[in-house]
NUMARPA-451996 format. One line per 2 residues: number of its first residue (from 1); their letters; for each residue x, y, z of C-alpha. Coordinates in nm, 2 decimals, m for minus. Layout:
N
NUM) A) X,Y,Z ~ ...
This chain:
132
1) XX) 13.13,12.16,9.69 ~ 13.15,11.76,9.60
3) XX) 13.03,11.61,9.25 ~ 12.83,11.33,9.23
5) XX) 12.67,11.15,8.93 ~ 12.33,11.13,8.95
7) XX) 12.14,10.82,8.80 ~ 12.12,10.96,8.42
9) XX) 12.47,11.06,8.45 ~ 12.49,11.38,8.49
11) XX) 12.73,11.55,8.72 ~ 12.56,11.73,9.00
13) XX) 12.74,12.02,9.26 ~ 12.62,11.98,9.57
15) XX) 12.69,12.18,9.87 ~ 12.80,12.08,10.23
17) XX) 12.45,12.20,10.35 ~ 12.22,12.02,10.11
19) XX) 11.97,11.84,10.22 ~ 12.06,11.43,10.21
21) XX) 11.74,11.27,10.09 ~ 11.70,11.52,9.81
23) XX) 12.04,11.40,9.69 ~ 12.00,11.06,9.77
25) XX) 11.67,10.94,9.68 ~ 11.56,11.24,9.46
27) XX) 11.86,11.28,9.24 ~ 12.13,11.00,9.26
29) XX) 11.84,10.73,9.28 ~ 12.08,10.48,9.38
31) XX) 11.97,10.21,9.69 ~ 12.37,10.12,9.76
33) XX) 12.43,10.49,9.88 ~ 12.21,10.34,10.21
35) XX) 12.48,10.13,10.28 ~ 12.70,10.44,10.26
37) XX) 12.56,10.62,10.50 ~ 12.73,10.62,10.82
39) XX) 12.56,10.81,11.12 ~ 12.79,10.64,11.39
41) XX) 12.55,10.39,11.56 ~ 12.60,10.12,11.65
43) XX) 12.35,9.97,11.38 ~ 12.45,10.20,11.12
45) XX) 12.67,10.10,10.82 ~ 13.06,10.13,10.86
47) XX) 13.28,10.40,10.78 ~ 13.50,10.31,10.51
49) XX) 13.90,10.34,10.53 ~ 13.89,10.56,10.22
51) XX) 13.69,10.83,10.07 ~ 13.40,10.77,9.81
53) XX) 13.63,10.86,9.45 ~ 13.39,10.89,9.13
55) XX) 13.66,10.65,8.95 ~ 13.53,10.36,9.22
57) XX) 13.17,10.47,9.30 ~ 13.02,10.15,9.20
59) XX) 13.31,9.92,9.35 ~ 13.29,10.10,9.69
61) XX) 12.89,10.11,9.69 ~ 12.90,9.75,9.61
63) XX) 13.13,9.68,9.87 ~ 12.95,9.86,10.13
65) XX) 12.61,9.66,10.06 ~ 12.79,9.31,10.06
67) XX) 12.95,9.46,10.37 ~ 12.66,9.57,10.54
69) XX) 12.45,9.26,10.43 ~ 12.71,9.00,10.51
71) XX) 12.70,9.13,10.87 ~ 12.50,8.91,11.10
73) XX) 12.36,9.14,11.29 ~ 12.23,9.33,11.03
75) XX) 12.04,8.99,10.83 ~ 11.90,8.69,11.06
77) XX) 11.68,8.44,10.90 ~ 11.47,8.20,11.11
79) XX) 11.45,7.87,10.90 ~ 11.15,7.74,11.16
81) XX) 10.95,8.04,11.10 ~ 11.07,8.14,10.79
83) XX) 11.10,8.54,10.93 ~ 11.41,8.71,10.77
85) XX) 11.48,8.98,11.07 ~ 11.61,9.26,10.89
87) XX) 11.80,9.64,11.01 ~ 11.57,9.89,11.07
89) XX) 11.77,10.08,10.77 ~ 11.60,9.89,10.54
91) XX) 11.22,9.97,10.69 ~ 11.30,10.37,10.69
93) XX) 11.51,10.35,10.36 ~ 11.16,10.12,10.21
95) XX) 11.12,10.35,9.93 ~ 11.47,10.35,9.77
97) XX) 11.40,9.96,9.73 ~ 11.10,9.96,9.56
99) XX) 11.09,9.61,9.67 ~ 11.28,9.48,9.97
101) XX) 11.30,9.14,9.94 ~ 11.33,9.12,9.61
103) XX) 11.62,9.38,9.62 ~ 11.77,9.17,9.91
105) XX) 11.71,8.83,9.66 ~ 11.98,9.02,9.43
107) XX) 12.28,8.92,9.78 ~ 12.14,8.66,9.93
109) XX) 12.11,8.26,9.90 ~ 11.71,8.17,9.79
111) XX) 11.52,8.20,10.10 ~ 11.17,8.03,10.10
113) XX) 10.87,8.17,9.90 ~ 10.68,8.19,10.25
115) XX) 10.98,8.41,10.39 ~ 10.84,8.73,10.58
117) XX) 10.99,9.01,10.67 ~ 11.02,9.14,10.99
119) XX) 11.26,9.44,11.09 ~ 11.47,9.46,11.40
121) XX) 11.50,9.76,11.63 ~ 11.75,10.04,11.60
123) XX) 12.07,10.05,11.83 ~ 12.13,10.41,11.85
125) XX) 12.47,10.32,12.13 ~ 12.79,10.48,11.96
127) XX) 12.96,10.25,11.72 ~ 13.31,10.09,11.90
129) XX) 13.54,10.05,11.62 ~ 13.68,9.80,11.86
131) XX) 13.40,9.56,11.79 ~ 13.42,9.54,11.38
């Protein structure tokens, strides 16, 4: 069993075999766990060095989202045409959001009022630790 807060607080005992989006969008309602979630692809977040502690949740969640959306190939932003191309996280993940580019407005210099997003394929190749 692992605890985990869930967005009113309370402390929640969840099992190895529980299903991940009921605990993620259902019960912790928290958007930075997206950037948490490591599958091992190549476009996938990063593993962290260290395990997720409830003492550091927030630090490590919002390390993980600066992380994830500081990497240029997750973010590229086309001044000429004013397209922000986006990972393909953030298209299936749509619903945790609310709001996209406005949740993305909360990390990133202004962009453009005319800004559109568009959202880039998936690169499902194994993740070379080598290359981060």
């Amino acid at each position: 069993m692992v605890a985990a807060r869930n967005r009113r607080g309370d402390f929640l005992n969840v099992g190895l075999n529980a299903n991940r989006f009921e605990i993620f969008h259902n019960e912790l309602q928290e958007p930075r766990t997206i950037f948490a979630r490591v599958n091992g692809s190549s476009s996938a977040p990063r593993l962290m060095k260290e395990a997720f502690s409830a003492a550091k949740i927030d630090k490590q969640l919002e390390e993980r989202t600066v992380a994830f959306l500081s990497d240029g190939a997750n973010l590229i932003f086309d001044p000429k045409t004013h397209v922000l191309l986006v990972n393909a996280n953030l298209l299936w993940y749509e619903k945790e959001f609310v709001d996209v580019k406005l949740y993305l407005a909360n990390y990133l210099p202004p962009l453009p009022t005319t800004t559109q997003l568009s959202f880039m394929g998936y690169d499902w190749k194994l993740n070379d630790a080598k290359l981060h």
